[in-house]
C-alpha positions as a LaTeX table, in Angstrom:
\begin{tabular}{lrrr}
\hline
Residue & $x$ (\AA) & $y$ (\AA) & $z$ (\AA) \\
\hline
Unk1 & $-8.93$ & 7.57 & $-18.09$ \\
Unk2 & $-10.22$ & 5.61 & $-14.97$ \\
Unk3 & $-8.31$ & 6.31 & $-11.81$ \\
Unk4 & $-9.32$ & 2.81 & $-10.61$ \\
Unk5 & $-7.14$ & 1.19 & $-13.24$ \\
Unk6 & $-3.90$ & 2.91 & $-11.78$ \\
Unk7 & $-5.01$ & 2.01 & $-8.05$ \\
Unk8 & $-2.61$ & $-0.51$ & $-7.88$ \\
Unk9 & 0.18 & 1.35 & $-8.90$ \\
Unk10 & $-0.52$ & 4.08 & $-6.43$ \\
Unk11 & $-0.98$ & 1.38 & $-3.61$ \\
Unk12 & 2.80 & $-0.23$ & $-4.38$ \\
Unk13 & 3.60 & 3.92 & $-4.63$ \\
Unk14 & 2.75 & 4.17 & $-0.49$ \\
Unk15 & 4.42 & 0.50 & $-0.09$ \\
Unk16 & 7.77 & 2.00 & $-1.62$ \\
Unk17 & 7.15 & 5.46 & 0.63 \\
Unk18 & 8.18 & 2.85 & 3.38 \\
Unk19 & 10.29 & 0.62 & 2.30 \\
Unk20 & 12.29 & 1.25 & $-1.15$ \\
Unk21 & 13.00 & $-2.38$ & $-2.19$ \\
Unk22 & 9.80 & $-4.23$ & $-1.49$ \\
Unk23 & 7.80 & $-3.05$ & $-4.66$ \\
Unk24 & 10.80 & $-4.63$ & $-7.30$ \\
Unk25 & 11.00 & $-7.22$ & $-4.60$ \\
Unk26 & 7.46 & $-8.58$ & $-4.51$ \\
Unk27 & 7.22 & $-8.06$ & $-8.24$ \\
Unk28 & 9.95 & $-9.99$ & $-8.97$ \\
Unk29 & 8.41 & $-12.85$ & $-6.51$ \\
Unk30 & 5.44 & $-12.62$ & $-8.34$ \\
Unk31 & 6.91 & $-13.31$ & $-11.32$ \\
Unk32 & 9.42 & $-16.17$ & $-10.31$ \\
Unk33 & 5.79 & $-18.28$ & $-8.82$ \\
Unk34 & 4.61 & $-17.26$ & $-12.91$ \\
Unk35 & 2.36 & $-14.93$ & $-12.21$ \\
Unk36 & 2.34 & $-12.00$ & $-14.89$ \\
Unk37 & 1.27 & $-8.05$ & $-14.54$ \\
Unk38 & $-0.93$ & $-6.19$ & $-16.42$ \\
Unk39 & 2.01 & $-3.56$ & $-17.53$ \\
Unk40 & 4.85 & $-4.71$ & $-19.92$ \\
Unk41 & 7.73 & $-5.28$ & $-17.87$ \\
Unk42 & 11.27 & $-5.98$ & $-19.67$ \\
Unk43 & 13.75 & $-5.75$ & $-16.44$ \\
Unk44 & 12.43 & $-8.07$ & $-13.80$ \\
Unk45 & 12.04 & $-10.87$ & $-16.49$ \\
Unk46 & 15.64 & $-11.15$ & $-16.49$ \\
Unk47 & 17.04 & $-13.89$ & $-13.84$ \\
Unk48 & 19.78 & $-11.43$ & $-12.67$ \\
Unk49 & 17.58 & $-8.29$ & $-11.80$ \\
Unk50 & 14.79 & $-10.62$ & $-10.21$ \\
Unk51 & 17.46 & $-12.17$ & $-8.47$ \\
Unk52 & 19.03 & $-8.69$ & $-7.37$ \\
Unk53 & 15.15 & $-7.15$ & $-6.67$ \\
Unk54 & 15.42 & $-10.24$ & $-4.13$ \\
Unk55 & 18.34 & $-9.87$ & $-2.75$ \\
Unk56 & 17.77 & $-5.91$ & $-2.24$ \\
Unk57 & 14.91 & $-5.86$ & $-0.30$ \\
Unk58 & 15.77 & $-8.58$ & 2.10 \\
Unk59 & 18.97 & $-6.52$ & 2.79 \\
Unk60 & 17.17 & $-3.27$ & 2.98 \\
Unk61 & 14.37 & $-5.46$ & 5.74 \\
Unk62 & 17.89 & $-6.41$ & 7.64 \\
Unk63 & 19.91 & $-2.53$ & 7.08 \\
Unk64 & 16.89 & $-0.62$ & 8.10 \\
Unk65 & 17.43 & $-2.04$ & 11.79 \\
Unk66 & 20.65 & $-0.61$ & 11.90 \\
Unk67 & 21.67 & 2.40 & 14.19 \\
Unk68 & 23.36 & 4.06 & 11.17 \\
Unk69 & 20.62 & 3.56 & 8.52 \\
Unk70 & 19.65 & 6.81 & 6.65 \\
Unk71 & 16.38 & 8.33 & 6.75 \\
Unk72 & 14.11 & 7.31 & 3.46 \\
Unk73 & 13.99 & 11.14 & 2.66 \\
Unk74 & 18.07 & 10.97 & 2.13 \\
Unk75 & 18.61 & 11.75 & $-1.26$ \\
Unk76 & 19.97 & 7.93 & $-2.34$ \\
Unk77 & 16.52 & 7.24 & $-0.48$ \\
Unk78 & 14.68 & 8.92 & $-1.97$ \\
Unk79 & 16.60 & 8.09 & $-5.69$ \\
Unk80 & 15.43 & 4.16 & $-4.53$ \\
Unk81 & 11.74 & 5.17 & $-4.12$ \\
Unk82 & 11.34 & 6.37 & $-7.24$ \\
Unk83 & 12.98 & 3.55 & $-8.99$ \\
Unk84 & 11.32 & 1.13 & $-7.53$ \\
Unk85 & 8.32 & 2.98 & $-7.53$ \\
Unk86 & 8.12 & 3.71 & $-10.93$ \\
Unk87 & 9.33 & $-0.07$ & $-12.06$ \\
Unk88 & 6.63 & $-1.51$ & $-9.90$ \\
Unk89 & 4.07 & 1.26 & $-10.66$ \\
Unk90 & 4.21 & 0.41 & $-14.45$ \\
Unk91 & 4.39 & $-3.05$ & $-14.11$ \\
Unk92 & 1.11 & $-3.05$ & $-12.51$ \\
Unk93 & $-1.03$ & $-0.26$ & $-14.59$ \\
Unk94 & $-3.08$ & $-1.91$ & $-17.73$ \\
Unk95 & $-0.95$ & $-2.41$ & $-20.60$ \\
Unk96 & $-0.27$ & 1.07 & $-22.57$ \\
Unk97 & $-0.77$ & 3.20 & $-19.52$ \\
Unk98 & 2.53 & 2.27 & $-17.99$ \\
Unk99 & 3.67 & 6.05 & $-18.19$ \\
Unk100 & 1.09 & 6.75 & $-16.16$ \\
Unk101 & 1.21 & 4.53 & $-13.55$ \\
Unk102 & 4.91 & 4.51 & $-12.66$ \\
Unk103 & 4.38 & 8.55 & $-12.48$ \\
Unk104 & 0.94 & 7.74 & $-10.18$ \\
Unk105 & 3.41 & 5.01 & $-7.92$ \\
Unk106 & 6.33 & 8.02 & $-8.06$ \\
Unk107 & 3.67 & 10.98 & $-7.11$ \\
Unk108 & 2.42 & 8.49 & $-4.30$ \\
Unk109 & 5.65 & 7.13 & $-2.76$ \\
Unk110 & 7.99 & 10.20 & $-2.76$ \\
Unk111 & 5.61 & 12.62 & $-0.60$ \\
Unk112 & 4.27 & 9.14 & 1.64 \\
Unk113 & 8.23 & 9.09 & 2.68 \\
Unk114 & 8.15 & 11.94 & 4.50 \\
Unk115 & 4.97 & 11.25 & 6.55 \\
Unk116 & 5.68 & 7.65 & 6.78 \\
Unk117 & 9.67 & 8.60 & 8.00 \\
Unk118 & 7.64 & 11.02 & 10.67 \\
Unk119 & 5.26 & 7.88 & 12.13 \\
Unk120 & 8.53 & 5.90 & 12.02 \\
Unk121 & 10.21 & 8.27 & 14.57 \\
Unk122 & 7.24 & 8.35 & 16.64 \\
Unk123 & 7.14 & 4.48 & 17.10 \\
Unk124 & 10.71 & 4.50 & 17.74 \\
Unk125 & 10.10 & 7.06 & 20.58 \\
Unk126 & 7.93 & 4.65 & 21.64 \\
Unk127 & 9.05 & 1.13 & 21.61 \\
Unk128 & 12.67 & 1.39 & 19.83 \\
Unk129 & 13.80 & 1.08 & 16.63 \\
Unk130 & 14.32 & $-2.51$ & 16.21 \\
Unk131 & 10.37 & $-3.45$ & 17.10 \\
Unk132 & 8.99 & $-0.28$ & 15.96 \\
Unk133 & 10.55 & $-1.57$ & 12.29 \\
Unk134 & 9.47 & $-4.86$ & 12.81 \\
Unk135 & 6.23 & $-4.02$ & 12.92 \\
Unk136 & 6.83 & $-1.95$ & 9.89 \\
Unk137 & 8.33 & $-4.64$ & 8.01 \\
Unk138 & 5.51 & $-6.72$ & 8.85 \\
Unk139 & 2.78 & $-3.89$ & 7.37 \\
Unk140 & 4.29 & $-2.88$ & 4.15 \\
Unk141 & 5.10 & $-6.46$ & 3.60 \\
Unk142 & 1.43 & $-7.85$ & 3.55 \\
Unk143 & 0.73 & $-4.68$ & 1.62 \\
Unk144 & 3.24 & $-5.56$ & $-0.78$ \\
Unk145 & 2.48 & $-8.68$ & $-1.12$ \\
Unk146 & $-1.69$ & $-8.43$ & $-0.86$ \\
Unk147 & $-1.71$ & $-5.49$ & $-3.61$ \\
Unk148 & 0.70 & $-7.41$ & $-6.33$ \\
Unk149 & $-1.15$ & $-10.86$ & $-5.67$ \\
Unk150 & $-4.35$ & $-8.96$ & $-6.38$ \\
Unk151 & $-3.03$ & $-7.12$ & $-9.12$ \\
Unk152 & $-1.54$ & $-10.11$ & $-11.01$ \\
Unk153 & $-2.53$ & $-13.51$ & $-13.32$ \\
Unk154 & $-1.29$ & $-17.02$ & $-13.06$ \\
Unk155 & 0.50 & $-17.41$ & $-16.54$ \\
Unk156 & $-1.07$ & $-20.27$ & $-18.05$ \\
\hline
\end{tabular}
């Protein structure tokens, strides 16, 4: 097995360490401008989960501002990341080594929430918790988004 054909899914893995919904969520963006993954992937072909992937992490960019949000390491947290992780991670490993890369995106993002939860509280020592996850936002989005656009085909 090459490790470079499950580099993507261990990219989208550290995407989800930060934010739990973007990995389903630029997947399922992906896939409503017709592009298609590498990986089989059954759920987020179905209008109502790529509608919900949507939906979930634009609440979670809007809920992670909050004063009463949860740290990622949280159990339910936690529960998301590797969901998401594993969804996204399979969808982008070649086809037939989806196993493997949902576990590579899983072994990537749970660990990556701890350290990336740590950085998190140091920036909002720093400049607050609304800018500090701005900026956030604004990271693991372009990393979301630059990893599944370079990961995925036009459908033609």
């Amino acid at each position: 097995m090459n490790i470079r054909n499950l580099l993507s899914s261990a990219l989208i893995g550290a995407v989800a360490s930060a934010r739990s919904m973007t990995p389903m969520a630029t997947i399922a963006a992906a896939r409503l401008a017709n592009r298609r993954t590498p990986g089989q992937l059954v759920l987020l072909d179905r209008p109502l989960f790529k509608a919900g992937a949507l939906a979930m992490g634009a609440g979670e960019l809007f809920g992670d501002k909050m004063k009463t949000a949860p740290d990622r390491t949280v159990f339910l947290g936690l529960a998301a990341r590797v969901m998401s992780a594993g969804i996204a991670g399979a969808a982008l490993a070649p086809r037939g080594r989806e196993p493997a890369g949902a576990a590579i995106a899983i072994a990537t993002a749970v660990p990556l929430a701890y350290l990336t939860l740590t950085g998190r509280k140091r920036a909002m020592a720093r400049i607050g918790q609304t800018r500090s996850g701005l900026i956030e936002d604004a990271l693991v989005l372009a990393a979301g988004a630059a990893i599944v656009a370079l990961s995925t085909r036009r459908n033609e």
